[in-house]
N, C-alpha and C positions, 0 to 999 in steps of 0.2 A: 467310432471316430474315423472320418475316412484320411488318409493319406493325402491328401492334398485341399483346400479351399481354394477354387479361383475366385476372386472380384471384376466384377464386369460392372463398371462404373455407364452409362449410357446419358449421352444427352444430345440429339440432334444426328445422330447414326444411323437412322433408321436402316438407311442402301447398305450399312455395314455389317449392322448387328446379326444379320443371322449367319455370314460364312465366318463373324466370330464364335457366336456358342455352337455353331457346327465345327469348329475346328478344337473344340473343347469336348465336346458330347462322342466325338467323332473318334478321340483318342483311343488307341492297343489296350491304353492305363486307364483302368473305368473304376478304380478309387478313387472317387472324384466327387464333390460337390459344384456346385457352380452359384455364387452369390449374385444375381442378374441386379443392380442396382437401377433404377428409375430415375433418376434425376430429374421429375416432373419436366420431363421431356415436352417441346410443345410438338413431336412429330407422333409418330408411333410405334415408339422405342417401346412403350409402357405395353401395348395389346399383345406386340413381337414378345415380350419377354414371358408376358400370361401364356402366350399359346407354349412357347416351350415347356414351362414349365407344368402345362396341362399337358405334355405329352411323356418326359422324360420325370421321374421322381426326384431326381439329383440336380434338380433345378430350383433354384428356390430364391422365390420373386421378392424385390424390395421397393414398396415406393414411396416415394421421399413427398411430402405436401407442398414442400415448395423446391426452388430451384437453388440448391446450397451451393454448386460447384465442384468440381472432382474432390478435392481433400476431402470436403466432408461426406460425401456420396462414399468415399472407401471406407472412410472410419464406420459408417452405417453398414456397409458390408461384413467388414471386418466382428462389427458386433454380433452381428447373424451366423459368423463362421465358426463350424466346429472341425474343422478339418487342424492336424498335425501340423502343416504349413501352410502355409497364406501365399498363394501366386496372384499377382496382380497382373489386370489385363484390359486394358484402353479398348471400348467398344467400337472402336474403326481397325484395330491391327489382329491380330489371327498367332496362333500355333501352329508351329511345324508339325508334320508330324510324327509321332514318334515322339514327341517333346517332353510329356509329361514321363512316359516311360525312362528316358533319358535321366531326368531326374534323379527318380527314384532310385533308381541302379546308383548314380554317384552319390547321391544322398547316403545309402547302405554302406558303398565304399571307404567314406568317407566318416564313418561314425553318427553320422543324423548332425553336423554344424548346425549352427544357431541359422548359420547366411550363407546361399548359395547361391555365386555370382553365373547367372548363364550370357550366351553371348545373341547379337542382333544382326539383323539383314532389312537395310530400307528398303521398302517395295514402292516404286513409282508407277503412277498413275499411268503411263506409256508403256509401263512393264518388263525395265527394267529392273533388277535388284543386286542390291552391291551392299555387303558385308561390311560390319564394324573395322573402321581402319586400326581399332584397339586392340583388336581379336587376339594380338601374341601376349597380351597382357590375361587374359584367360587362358595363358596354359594349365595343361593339369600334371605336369610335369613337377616333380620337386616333392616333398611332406604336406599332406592333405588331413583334416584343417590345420590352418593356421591362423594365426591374428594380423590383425593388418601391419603390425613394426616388423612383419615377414616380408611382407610385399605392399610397400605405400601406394606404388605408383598405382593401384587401382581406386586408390580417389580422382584419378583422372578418366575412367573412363564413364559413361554420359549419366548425370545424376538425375536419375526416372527410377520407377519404383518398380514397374515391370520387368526390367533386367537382372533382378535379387527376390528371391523365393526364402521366405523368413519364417522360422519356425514362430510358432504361434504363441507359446507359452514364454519363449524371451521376448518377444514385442510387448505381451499382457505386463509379464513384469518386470519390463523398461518403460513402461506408461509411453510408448512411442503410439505416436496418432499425429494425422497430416493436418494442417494449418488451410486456413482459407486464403485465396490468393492465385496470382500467375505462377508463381515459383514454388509453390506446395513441395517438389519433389528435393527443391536442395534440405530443407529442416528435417528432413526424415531421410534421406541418403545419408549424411554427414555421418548424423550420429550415429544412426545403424553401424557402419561400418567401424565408429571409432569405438562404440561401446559392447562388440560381438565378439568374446572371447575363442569362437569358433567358425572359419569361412572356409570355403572351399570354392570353386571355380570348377564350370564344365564348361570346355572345349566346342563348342555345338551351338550351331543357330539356333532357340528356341523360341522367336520371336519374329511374326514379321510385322514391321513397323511403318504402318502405312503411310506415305506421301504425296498429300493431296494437289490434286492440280493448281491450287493457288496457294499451298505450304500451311504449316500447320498453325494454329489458333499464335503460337508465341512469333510468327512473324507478320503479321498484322501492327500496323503502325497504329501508338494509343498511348496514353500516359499511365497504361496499367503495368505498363514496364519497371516504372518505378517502383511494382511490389518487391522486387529483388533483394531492395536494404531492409526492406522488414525483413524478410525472409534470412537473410545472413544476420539479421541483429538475435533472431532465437537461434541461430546455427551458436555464437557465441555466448549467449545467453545459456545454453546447454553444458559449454564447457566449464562456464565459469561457476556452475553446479557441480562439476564433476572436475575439481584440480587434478588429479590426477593425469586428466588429459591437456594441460597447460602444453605439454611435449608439441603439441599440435595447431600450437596457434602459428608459427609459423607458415606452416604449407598450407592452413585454411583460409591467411591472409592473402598467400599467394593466387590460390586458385579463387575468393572472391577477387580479385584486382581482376583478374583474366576474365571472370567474368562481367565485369563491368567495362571491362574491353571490348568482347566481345558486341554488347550490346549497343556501345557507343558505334563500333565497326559497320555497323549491317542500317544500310539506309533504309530499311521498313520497318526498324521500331520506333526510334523512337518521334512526334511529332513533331513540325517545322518549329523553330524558337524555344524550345526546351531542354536542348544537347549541354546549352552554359551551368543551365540549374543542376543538369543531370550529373553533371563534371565535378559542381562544389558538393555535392553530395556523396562522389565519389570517392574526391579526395576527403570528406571530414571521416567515411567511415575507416580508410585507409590510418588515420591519423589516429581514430580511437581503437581500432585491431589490429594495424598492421605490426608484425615483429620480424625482425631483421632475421634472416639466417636459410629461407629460402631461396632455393636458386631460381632463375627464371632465362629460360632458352633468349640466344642472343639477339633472335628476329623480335621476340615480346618486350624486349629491353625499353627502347624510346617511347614507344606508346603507354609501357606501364607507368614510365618516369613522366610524361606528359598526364596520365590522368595525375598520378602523385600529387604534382606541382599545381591541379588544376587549370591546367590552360589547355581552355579547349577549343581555343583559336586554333592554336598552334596543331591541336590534336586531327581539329578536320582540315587542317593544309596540308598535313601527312599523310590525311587519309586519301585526299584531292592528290597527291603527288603520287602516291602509288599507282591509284583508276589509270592516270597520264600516263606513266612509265609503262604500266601491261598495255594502254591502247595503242602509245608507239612502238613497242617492243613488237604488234604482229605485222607493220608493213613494212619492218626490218628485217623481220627472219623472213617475209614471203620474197623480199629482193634477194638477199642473200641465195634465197631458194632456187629462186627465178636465173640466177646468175652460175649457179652450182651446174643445173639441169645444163643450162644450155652449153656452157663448156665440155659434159659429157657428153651432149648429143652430139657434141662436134668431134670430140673426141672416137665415138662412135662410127661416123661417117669415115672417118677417116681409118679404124679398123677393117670393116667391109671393103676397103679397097685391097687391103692385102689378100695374103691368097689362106685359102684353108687349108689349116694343118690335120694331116689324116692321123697326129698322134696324139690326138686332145680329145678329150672327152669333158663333157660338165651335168653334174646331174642336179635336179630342181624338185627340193619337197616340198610339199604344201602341207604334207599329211602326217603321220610317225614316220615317215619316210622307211620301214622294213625292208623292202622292195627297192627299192633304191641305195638300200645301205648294202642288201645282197649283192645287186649287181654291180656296185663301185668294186667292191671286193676280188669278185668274178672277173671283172676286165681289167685289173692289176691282177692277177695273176697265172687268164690265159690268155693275155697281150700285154705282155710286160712292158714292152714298150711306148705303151698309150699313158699319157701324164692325163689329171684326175682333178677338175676342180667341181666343187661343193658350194651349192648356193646356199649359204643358209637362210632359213625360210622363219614364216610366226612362229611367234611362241608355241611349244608343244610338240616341232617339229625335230626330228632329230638334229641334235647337232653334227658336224662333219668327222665321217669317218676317220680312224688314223692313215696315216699317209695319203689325205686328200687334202690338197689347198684350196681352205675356206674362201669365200667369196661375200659381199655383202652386198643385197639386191640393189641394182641402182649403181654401182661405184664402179671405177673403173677399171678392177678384174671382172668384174661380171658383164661389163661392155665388151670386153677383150675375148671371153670365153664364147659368148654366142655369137659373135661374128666371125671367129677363126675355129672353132671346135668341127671338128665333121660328126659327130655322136655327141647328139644331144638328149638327154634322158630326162623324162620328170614325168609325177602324178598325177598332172593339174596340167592351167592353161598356161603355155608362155607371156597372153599377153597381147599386148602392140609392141613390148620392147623385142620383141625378136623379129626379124624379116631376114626369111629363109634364104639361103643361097646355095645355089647348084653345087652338088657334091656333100651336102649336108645331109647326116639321115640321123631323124625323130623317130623317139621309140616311147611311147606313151605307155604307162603302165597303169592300169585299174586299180581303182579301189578292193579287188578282192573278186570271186563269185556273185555276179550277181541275183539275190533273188526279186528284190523291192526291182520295181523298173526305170530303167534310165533312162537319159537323151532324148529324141524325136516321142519314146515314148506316153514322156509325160508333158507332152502338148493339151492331154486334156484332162489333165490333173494338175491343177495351178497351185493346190495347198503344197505338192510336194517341191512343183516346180520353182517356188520363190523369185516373182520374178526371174528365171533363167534368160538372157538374148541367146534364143535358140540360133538366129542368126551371125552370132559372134561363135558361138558351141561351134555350129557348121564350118563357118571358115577354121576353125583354131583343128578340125577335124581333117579339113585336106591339107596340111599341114603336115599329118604323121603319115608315115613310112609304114612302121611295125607296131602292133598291139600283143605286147604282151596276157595270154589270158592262160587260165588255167584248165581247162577241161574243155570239152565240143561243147557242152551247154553254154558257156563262158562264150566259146567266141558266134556260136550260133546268136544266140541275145545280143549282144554288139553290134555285130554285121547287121543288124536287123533298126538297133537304136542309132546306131554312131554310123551309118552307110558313109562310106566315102572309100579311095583307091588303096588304101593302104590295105597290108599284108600280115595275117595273124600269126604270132609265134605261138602255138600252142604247147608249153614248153613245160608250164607246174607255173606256181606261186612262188615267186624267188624269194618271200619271208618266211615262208615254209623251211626250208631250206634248214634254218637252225632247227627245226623241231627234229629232224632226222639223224643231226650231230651231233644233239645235248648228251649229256650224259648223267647219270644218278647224282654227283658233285654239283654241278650245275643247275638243280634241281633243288638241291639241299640247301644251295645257297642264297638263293630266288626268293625259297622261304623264309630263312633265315631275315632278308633284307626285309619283306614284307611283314615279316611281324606274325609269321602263322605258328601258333601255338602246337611241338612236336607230339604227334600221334592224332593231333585231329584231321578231319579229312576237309579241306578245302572248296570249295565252290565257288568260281568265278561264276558271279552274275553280271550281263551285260545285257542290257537292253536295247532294242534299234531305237531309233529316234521318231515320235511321233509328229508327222508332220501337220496332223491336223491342230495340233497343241502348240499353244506358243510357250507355255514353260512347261520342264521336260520333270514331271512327279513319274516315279516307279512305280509300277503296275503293279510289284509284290512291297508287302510292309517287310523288309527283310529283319527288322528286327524283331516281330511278332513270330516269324517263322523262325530265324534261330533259338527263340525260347521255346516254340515245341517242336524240334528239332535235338534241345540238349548240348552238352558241353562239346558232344562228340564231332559238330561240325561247326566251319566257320566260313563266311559267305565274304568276299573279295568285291567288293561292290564297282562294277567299271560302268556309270553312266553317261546317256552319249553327248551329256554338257556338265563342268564339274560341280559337285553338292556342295550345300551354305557350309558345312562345314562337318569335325569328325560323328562318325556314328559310333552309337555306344549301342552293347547288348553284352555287358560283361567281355568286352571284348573279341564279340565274336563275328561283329560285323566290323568289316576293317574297307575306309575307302582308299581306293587306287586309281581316282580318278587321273591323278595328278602323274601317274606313271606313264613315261614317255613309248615303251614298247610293249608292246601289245602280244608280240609271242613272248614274250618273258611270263607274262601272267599266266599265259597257257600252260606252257610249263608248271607253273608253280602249283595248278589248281588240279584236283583229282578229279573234277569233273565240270562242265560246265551248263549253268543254267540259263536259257536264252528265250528271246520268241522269232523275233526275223533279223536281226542282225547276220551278218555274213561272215562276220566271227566262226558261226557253225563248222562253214565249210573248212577252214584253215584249223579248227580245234579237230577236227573229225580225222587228220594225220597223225592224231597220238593215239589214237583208239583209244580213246579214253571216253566213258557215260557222257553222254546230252540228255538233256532234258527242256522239252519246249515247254513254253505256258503261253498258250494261244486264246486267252479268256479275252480280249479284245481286236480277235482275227478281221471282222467284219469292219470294223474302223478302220482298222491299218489297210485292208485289202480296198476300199475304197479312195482311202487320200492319196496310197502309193500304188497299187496294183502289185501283183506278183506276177514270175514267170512259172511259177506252178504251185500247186498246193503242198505246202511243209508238213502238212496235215497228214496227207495222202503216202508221203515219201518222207517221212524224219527219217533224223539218226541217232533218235533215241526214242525214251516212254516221250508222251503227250499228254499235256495238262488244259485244261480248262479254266481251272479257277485255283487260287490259292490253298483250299482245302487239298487239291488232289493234290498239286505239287507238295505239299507236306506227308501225305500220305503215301507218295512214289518214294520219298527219301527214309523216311521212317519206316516202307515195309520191305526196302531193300529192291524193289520194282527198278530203281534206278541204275541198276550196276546187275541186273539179271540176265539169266541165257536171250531170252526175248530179244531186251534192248541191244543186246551185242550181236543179235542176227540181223534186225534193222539197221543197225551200223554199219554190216560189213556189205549190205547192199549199197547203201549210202557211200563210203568211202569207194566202192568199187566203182560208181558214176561220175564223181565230182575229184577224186583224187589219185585220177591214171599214172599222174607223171609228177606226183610228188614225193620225190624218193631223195632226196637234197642236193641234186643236182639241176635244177630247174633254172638257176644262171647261168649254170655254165653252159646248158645248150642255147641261152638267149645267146653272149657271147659267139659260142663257137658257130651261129646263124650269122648275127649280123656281123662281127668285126672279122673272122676269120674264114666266113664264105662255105661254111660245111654246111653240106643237108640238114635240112627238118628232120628230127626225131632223134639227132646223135647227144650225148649217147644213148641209149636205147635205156628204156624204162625198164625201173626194176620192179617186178612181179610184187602186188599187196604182202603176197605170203611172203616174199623174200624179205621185208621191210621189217628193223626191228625198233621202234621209236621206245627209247626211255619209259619206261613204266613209272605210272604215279609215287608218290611216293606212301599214299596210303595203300596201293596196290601190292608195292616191297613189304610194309609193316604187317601187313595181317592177311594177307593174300586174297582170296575171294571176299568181296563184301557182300554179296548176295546172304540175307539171311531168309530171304523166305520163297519158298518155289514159284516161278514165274506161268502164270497161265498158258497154254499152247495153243494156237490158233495161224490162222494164214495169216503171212506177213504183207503190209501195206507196199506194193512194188509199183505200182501203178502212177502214171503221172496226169496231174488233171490239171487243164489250165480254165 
């Protein structure tokens, strides 16, 4: 009996169906069946599903003689299934991956519940994707299973049959099976949940739920809309089998009224001249189920009370009055906007007449702002007399340091600060809103080391380039004064992408800076917040961003790798856009995408696992294991180029494929004499001057007029950065002897 049965209902998919059963077949979790259902498809759903199943054993084809429609295409499934659980899955939308594994891991946790509610991510046709707005409603927070008089409010979230993973023997015997019809999923959502004495909830995208360029089959204007009252008359029909659940008729009348709101709301269902019939039908069913005692949010209030009363006059002059209100509502705020702007612009002009103040400083993130939060610090405290305003930037960006006055882009401290500040500091571009004025000096701070290439660079690499106006980059480039960089490779690559008159501080990585002052507490605590389980050894994975991809999947299945990996490590996942949502591996995959700084992770992690990110360079100040996985170097080195081979010069082991990276961790390859002699050539090239003073000699250059190089670099040997904290626990983790051979020193471009 396998652990799971999926149903793959199919009718007119064909463009879909196969990166469906490959996103099925495809899974870590290969206790799997896969029910392919036929739905005497008139495309060639029916050949698609033969060949799979001529290839994979765990396929197993169904086809239907005639065209029944999805309800009964699943119950035909479902008859075919011998699988433990029943996962249902619409032949147009796809599994995450990792999905099925997910599962099963909470399923265990959870005792095997009858009903396991997982969560969804729309995928559009343009390709975008955006998450269930319900999602806090699948926390996994709190006693797992429970029954739904634990937690009602999950009758609210969207009633499909594909977001609940149903054990198979409480469906056989609840005699649950779907109805024919548009509305199939409310007569079999309802009851499920009201009569499953066992639910549990995971936390986790495990669905994506495709959205077609012209919406999906239920937005199609048609009088098959009106299957909805059948559909809620067996919803009721079921309770009034089972008194027991009488408790429930309030909040079932509630949520059919909504949705018969709904329906009446959305001008492509229902056909012109049938909204009045739709209305009295409305109100009779309201009449013969509705029970007094549910609440209804105060926006749903008039429209509920308007279908109630049947008047559906009334109902579409409400809905006409709204359309009017939001269409006047945007040449009111773009006045408004239009009037806001031009008072600051004026406001602005009349700034730049005054004179510049030499004891303002304003710094500008776009980015975690580290770098900027360093050297806010640095110049409050080797020029105490310089006042300090903070722009704050998007979302993600740090917010303002203490004893920096915040600013809000656009508003009139932030007009004030760039016209009178003489030290202007930021990550990114200022802009049109700044025009520079004599006695002002910009000090532009990088992204980090760079290895991927930048600027003038990638004029002829357009996948990385993203649309760039090189010619905007240019101007916004003689602009700056000073380029903070970290090492001569740093400002050699610069000078080379970003040419223009400005002047390099080569000074360290002023985010760096903490890595040098943390301490064992600081460490502990890091941990602590992030949820890492004490004695396991940590591994920040961080991926660079692939430019040749427009959505950004992980190159390693981290959850496949922490299960042959073992309890003993746990993987920090930092991807370089954030996941649908949390990842389960018994807890050992934990995401931080959402984590605002970036050396804090470093810290927290005993090691990290990368492929071109530049993260390397800044993690390679703790001396602590790297580890690349360069199994798709040739893609990356084509969309972005490099300034040299990482291959040729790591700062740790070097992987290929996921097997090796498994093999490096588990034979202790990763934390051996080897890889810490590749490291310390690596840290001796890229990490001359980061000894956690690298602000202070920005500072003590630009604002206080001293030499380059003061104060003078402390020797690697003489550097003592915080030890891991699996480093403390158990001292050398090397378990097994590391091969001897000449070490990679060479640089190849």
């Amino acid at each position: 009996m396998p652990r799971f049965s999926v149903i793959v209902p199919a009718y007119g998919v064909q463009a879909y169906l196969s990166e469906c059963l490959e996103s099925v077949l495809g899974q870590s979790f290969t206790d799997v069946e896969v029910i392919a259902v036929d739905d005497c498809s008139p495309d060639a759903c029916g050949a698609l599903i033969d060949e799979y199943a001529a290839r994979d054993a765990r396929v197993k084809p169904v086809h239907l003689a005639r065209n029944q429609g999805l309800g009964p295409a699943r119950n035909a499934g479902m008859a075919a299934a011998t699988g433990e659980y029943l996962v249902f899955l619409d032949g147009d939308d796809t599994l995450t991956p990792g999905a099925l594994a997910a599962m099963a891991d909470r399923l265990a946790a959870t005792g095997d519940p009858e009903v396991l509610m997982v969560d969804y991510a729309r995928t559009h046709w343009h390709g975008a994707t955006v998450r269930n707005r319900l999602a806090p409603l699948l926390t996994q927070d709190g006693p797992a299973p429970f029954r739904l008089t634990d937690r009602p409010a999950l009758l609210g979230v969207l009633m499909v049959a594909w977001n609940k993973v149903c054990r198979r023997d409480f469906v056989a015997r609840r005699g649950f099976a779907f109805p024919p019809g548009y509305y199939e999923d409310t007569p079999w959502t309802f009851p499920v949940l009201l009569a499953a004495e066992s639910i549990a909830t995971l936390d986790r995208v495990c669905v994506h739920y495709r959205q077609g360029r012209r919406g999906s089959i239920l937005r199609t204007t048609s009088r098959k809309h009106f299957d909805v009252f059948e559909q809620y008359e067996r919803v009721f029909a079921y309770v009034d089998r089972h008194p027991e659940l009488d408790r429930w008729r309030p909040e079932l009348a509630a949520r059919m009224l909504d949705h018969y709101v709904t329906v009446l709301s959305r001008r492509d269902r229902l056909p012109r001249g049938s909204r009045a019939e739709f209305t009295r039908r409305a109100r009779a069913h309201h009449r013969a189920f509705g029970v007094p005692g549910a609440a209804v949010p105060a926006r749903s209030r008039p429209r509920h009370t308007l279908v109630r009363l049947g008047a559906h006059r009334a109902f579409g002059a409400l809905r006409l009055a709204g359309a009017v209100r939001r269409r006047l509502r945007r040449p009111g705020r773009a006045l408004v906007r239009a009037l806001r702007g031009g008072l600051l612009g004026l406001y602005g002009r009349v700034q730049r007449c005054l004179p510049v103040r030499a004891d303002r400083a304003v710094f500008a993130a776009t980015g975690p702002g580290g770098d900027l939060a360093a050297l806010e610090e640095a110049f409050r405290a080797h020029a105490p007399r310089l006042r300090t305003t903070w722009v704050t930037g998007p979302a993600g960006t740090r917010t303002a340091p203490r004893g920096a006055r915040p600013a809000r882009p656009g508003g009139a401290a932030h007009r004030t600060a760039l016209a009178r500040s003489k030290y202007l500091v930021s990550d990114g571009s200022w802009g049109q809103g700044l025009r520079k004025r004599r006695g002002q000096v910009l000090v532009h701070v990088p992204a980090g080391t760079p290895l991927g290439q930048v600027g003038l660079d990638l004029l002829e690499r357009p996948a990385a380039a993203r649309n760039t106006d090189f010619t905007a980059l240019m101007r916004e480039v003689d602009r700056w004064d000073h380029v903070v960089t970290g090492n001569r490779h740093s400002t050699l690559a610069l000078q080379r992408a970003l040419p223009g008159r400005w002047t390099p501080l080569e000074c360290g990585g002023p985010r760096n800076d903490v890595l040098q002052r943390a301490t064992s507490a600081d460490v502990a605590r890091l941990r602590t917040e992030l949820g890492v389980p004490e004695g396991s050894v940590a591994v920040l994975y961080a991926p660079a961003r692939r430019d040749h991809r427009r959505t950004q999947h992980p190159p390693l299945d981290l959850e496949r790798l922490a299960r042959r990996l073992g309890p003993r490590f746990v993987f920090l996942f930092r991807p370089p856009e954030p996941c649908d949502g949390a990842l389960t591996a018994d807890g050992r995959v934990l995401d931080v995408s959402a984590h605002p700084r970036p050396e804090e992770l470093c810290l927290a992690a005993d090691a990290l696992l990368t492929d071109y990110a530049p993260l390397m360079f800044d993690y390679a100040n703790l001396d602590r294991p790297v580890v690349l996985h360069t199994g798709d170097r040739d893609a990356w080195e084509a969309s972005r180029g490099s300034y040299f081979d990482v291959r040729a010069f790591p700062p740790g082991a070097v992987a290929r494929s996921e097997d090796e990276v498994a093999d490096i961790f588990a034979s202790g390859h990763w934390n051996g004499s080897r890889s810490a002699q590749v490291r310390a050539a690596f840290r001796e090239r890229f990490c001359p001057w980061d000894d956690g003073r690298a602000a202070e000699r920005v500072v003590r250059r630009v604002v206080l007029g001293e030499p380059a190089g003061r104060p003078a670099a402390v020797p690697l040997a003489g550097r003592n950065p915080v030890p891991s904290a699996a480093a403390r626990a158990r001292g050398p983790l090397a378990t097994v002897p590391q091969p001897s051979g000449p070490l990679p020193v060479t640089e190849s471009r």
